[in-house]
N, C-alpha and C positions, 0 to 999 in steps of 0.2 A: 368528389370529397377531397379536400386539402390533404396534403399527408405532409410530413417533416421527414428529412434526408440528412443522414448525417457521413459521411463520405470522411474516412479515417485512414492516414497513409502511415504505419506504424504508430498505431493507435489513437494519439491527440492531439492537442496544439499546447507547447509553450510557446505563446507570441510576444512577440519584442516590440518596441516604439520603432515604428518605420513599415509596419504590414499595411494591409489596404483591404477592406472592406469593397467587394464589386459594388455589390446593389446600394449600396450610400455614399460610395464614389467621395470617399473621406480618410485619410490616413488616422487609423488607429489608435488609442495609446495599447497600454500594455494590456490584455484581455485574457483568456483563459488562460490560468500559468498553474505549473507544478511545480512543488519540490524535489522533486525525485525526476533526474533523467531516466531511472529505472524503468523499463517496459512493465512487468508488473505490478510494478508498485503506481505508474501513473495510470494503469489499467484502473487499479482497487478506487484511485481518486475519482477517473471520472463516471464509474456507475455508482460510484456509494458516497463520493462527497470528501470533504474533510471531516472525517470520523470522531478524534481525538477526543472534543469536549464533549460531542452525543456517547462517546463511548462512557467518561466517566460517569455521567449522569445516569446511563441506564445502569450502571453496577453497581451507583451509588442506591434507585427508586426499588432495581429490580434483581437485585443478589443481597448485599448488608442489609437491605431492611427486611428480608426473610429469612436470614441464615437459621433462625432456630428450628425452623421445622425441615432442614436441609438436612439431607440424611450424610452426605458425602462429606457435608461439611461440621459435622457431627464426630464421624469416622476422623476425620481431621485432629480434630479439639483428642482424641481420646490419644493419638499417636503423638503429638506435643509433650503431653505429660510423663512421658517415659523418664527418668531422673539420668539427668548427667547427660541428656540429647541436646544436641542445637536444632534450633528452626533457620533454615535455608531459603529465604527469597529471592530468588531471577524477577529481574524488573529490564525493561527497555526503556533512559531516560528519556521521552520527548516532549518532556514539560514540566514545569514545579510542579504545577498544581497536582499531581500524582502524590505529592509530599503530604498531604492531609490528609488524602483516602491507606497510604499505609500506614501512618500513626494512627487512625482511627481505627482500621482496621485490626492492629496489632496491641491496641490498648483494651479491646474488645475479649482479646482472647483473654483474659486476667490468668498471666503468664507468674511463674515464681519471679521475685524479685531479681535472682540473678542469673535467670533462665538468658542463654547466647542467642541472640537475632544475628541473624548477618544479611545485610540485603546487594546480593550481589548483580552486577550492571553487565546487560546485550547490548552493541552499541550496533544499531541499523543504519548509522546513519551512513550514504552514500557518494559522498564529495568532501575534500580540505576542507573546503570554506564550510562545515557542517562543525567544525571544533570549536570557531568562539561563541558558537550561542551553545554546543554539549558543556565546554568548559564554566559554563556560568549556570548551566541547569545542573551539572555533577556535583559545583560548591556549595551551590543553594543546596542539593540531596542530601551531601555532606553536613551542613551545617543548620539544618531545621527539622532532619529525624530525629525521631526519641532518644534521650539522652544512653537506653541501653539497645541500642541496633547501629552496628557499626557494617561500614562499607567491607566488604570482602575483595572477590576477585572480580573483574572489570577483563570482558573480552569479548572480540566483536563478533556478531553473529552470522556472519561469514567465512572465519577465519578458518573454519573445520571445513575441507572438502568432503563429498560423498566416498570417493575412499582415504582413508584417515592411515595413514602407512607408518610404521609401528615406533621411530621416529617421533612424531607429533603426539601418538597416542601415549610415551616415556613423557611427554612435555605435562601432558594432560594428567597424566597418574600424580606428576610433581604437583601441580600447581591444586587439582582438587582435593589429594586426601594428604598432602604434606606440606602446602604453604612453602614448597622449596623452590620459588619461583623468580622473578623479579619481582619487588617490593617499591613502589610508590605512592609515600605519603601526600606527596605535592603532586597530585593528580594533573593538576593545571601543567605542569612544565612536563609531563610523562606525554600527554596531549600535544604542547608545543613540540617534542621529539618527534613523535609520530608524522606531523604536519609536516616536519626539516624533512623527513625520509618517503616522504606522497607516500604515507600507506593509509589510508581511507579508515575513518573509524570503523567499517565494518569490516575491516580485513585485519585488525589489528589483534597479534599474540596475547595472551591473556596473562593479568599481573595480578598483582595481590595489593591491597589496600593499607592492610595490618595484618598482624599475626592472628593463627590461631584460628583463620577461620574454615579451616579442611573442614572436609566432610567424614564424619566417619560413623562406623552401626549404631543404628538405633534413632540417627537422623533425622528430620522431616524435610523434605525441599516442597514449596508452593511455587508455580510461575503466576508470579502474578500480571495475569497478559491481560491485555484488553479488546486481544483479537481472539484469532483463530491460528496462529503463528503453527513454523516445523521448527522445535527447537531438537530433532532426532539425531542428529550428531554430535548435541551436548548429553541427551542422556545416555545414547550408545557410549560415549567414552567414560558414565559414571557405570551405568550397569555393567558392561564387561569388564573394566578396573577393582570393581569394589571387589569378587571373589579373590582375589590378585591379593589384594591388600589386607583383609577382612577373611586374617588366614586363621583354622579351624575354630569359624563363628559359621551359626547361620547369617548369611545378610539378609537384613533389614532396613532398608531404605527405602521406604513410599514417598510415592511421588504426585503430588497433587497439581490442578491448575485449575485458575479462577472459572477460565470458557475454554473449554473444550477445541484441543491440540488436533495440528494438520498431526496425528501420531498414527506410527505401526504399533508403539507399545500401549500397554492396557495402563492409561493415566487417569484417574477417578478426576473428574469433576466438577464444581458449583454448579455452572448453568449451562445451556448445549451452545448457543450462539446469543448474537446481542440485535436485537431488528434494529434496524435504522431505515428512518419515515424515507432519506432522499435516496431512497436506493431505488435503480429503475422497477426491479417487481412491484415496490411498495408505491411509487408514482403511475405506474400501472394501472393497478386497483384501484387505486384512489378515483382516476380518470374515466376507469373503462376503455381501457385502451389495447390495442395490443400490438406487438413489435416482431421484428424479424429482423436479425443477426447472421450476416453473411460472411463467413470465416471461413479461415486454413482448417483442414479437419484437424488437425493437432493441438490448435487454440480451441478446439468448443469446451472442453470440459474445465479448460480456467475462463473463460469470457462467459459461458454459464453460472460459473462459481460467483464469479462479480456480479454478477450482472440481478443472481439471486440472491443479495446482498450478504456474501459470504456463506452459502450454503449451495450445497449440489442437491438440487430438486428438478422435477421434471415438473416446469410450470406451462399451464396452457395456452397463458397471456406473451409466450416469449419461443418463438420460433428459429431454428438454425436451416441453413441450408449454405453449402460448402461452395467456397468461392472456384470458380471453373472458366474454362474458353466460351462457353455458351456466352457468357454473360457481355463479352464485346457483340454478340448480335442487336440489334435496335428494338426489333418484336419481344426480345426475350424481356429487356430493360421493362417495354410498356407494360408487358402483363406483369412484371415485378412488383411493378408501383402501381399504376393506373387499375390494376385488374384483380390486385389481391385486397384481402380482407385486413392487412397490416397498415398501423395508423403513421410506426416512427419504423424507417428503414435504416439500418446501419450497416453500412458497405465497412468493416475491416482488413484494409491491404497491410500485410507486414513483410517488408523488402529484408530478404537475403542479402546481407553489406556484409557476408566472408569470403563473396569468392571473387569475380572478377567484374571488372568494369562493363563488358559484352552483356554480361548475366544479367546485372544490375538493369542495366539500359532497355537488354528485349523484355524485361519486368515490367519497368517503367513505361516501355510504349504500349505494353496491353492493358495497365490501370488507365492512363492515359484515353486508350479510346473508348474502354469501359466507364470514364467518367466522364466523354462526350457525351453517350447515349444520356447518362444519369442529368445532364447537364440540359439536355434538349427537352427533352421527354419534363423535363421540371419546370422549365419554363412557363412564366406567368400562369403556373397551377399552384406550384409545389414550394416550400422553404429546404432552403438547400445550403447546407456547411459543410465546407471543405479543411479540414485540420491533418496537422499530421503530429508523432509523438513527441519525436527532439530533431536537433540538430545531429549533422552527421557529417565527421570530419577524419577522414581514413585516407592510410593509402590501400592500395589494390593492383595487382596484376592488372592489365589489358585484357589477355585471354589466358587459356589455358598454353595455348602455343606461343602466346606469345609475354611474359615474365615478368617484363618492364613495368615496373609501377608508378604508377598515375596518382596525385594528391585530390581525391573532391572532397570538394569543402561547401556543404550548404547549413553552416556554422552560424550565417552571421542573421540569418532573418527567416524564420518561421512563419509565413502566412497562415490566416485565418482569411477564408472567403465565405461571404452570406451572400446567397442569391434567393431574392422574392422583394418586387417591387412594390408590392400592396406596403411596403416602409419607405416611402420618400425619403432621400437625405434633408428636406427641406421641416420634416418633423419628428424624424427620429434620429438615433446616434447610439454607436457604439459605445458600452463603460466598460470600465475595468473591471473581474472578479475570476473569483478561480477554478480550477479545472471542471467541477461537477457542471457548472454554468451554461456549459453547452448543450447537456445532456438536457436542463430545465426550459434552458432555450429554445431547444426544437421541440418540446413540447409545449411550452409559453405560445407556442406561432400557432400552433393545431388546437388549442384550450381557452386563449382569450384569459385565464386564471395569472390576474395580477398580482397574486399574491407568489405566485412561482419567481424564482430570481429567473431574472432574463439578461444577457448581456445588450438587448435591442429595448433604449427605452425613449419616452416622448423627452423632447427637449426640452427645457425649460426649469428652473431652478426649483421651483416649489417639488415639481411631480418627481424632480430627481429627491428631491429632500422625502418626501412621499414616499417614495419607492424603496429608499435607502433605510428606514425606521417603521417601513410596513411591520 
């Protein structure tokens, strides 16, 4: 039986113009790519897809169109109405389109006329170059929300480490319930600052938009996420601040969220998670298929989470077993693949690049001959893709005894390799598309299902036009 092989060297492939395709013996263009050099975050891209617009949609088909008989969100509506409260929105910008589900949303609530919105900004994003398209999606926020919800505080959602040293937490007291913060109306050039000083939108201190938008008793804050986000070191610094501040009052701050928070705290809300159809369990099912996930023991329980398209379930279509020395043996590889009941195999290596160049290298020579075997043993059976997740450009010690630091730099070209000849370079070809693509891809080779995006398609103009408006 054919299987699909997916061979992952720190997770995925961002591939560049200049990789090379083995089995089509053809130079590339640009093929599976992410936004995020982030190890987790291009994890989430390639078992679950580009999310973004599936997410609006299903919150738009499958939350707002039930809210009435939503009890949480019920409970919501009755703690709004408290007189003389603000309502608090935490939003992550990464798109307008987000700009019409919270007007709709918030026009929904038939709020008193001079009832305070404030819709305040997580900025996740992860590189400089991530400011001119936040700077354009911030102005458009700014200037196409309802005329009474004004922008508050703006801070990026890495900024707060897991321990929060009491320093940062005087910043955080300032900035959430007294607006004594930095003040930037012209949000655009507070962005160009940030940029002059390389601190990344998601490391950046937290400022204030306008006045007046603290938080204080009797409050409401909603995250309106579209994930499954850990925002617990934004609400650790409201919950343990507010007794502080919110002196001989009960506090009163509920805390609500659209889908249910990576949280330790008890946060009420709408709906548990959001399915999405490209997520490998849901392409699973679909197919009858089932997979096995070769990981670090430390990654199963997030390469599980993705993999179950943002939830930890124990599924039966999706197998783990812990990457180990066994697996350079040759017999072990055949009964791996040849001998198991598993249709997509995903070999996950993720290299150690903190400690020294030695380390690095006896790493690299044991994936190396664990991915001969994988390599031989596939041979004119198997579909076989070899990715890795970014480029990696450090220095390092030599060894431990020995100090000297060494520059590698494999920075400038990322391969992607596809081996399975049953694709002549003579009738098929490599296209462009983004990171999930691989994951469809080696299942496209085992399902024959044209309807799957594939990066491996027939040549020819119509079938690409075909392919591209299936």
């Amino acid at each position: 039986m054919k299987k699909s092989i997916i061979f992952l060297i720190n997770g995925l492939g961002i591939e560049k113009k200049g990789s090379y395709s083995i089995s089509l013996d053809q130079e590339m263009p640009t093929t599976a790519f992410t936004n995020s050099l982030e190890y987790r975050s291009a994890y989430q891209q390639f078992f679950i897809g580009d999310t973004y617009n599936m997410e609006l949609q299903y919150i738009n088909d499958n939350i707002f169109n039930n809210l009435q008989n939503n009890t949480i969100y019920n409970n919501f509506l009755n703690t709004i109405k408290i007189s003389n409260s603000k309502l608090h929105i935490f939003l992550e910008p990464n798109t307008n389109q987000i700009v019409e589900q919270i007007n709709s949303f918030v026009n929904n609530l038939n709020l008193e006329v001079n009832k305070p919105v404030y819709l305040h900004l997580i900025l996740s994003q992860l590189t400089l170059d991530d400011y001119k398209k936040l700077i354009d999606t911030v102005n458009y926020i700014k200037y196409h929300i309802n005329e009474h919800i004004n922008l508050g505080f703006i801070i990026g959602k890495e900024y707060l480490s897991d321990n929060i040293n009491s320093e940062v937490m005087r910043e955080m007291e300032k900035m959430l319930f007294f607006c004594s913060c930095e003040r930037w109306t012209r949000i655009d050039e507070k962005f160009e600052e940030l940029k002059s000083k390389n601190i990344i939108p998601c490391k950046a201190k937290g400022f204030c938009a306008t006045n007046d938008c603290f938080i204080k008793n009797n409050d409401t804050i909603l995250f309106f996420n579209t994930r499954r986000s850990d925002y617990d070191k934004l609400i650790r610094c409201i919950y343990e601040k507010a007794p502080e501040v919110i002196r001989n009052e009960q506090v009163n701050i509920p805390i609500f969220s659209l889908i249910q928070l990576y949280s330790k705290y008890n946060i009420s809300y709408f709906a548990n998670n959001i399915v999405y159809p490209t997520s490998l369990n849901n392409l699973l099912a679909k197919y009858k298929k089932k997979a096995l996930i070769l990981t670090s023991k430390e990654h199963v329980s997030l390469v599980n989470f993705y993999a179950n398209g943002l939830n930890q379930v124990n599924n039966p279509d999706i197998g783990f077993m812990i990457l180990d020395d066994s697996l350079m043996n040759y017999n072990t590889i055949v009964n791996l693949i040849d001998n198991s009941s598993y249709d997509l195999i995903i070999f996950d290596y993720y290299m150690d690049v903190s400690s020294t160049i030695n380390i690095l290298k006896a790493g690299l020579n044991k994936i190396d001959k664990v991915l001969g075997n994988v390599v031989n043993v596939s041979e004119n059976k198997h579909s076989l893709f070899i990715s890795s997740l970014f480029g990696l450009k450090k220095e390092l010690p030599i060894a431990d005894y020995n100090t000297e630091k060494v520059t590698i730099d494999y920075e400038m070209q990322i391969p992607i390799f596809f081996y399975d000849y049953t694709y002549p370079a003579s009738k098929y070809k490599l296209f462009p598309g983004d990171t999930n693509m691989l994951l469809s891809s080696a299942l496209w080779c085992i399902t024959n299902d044209n309807h799957l995006d594939s990066l491996i398609r027939e040549k020819g103009l119509l079938k690409n036009l075909f392919s591209i408006f299936k």
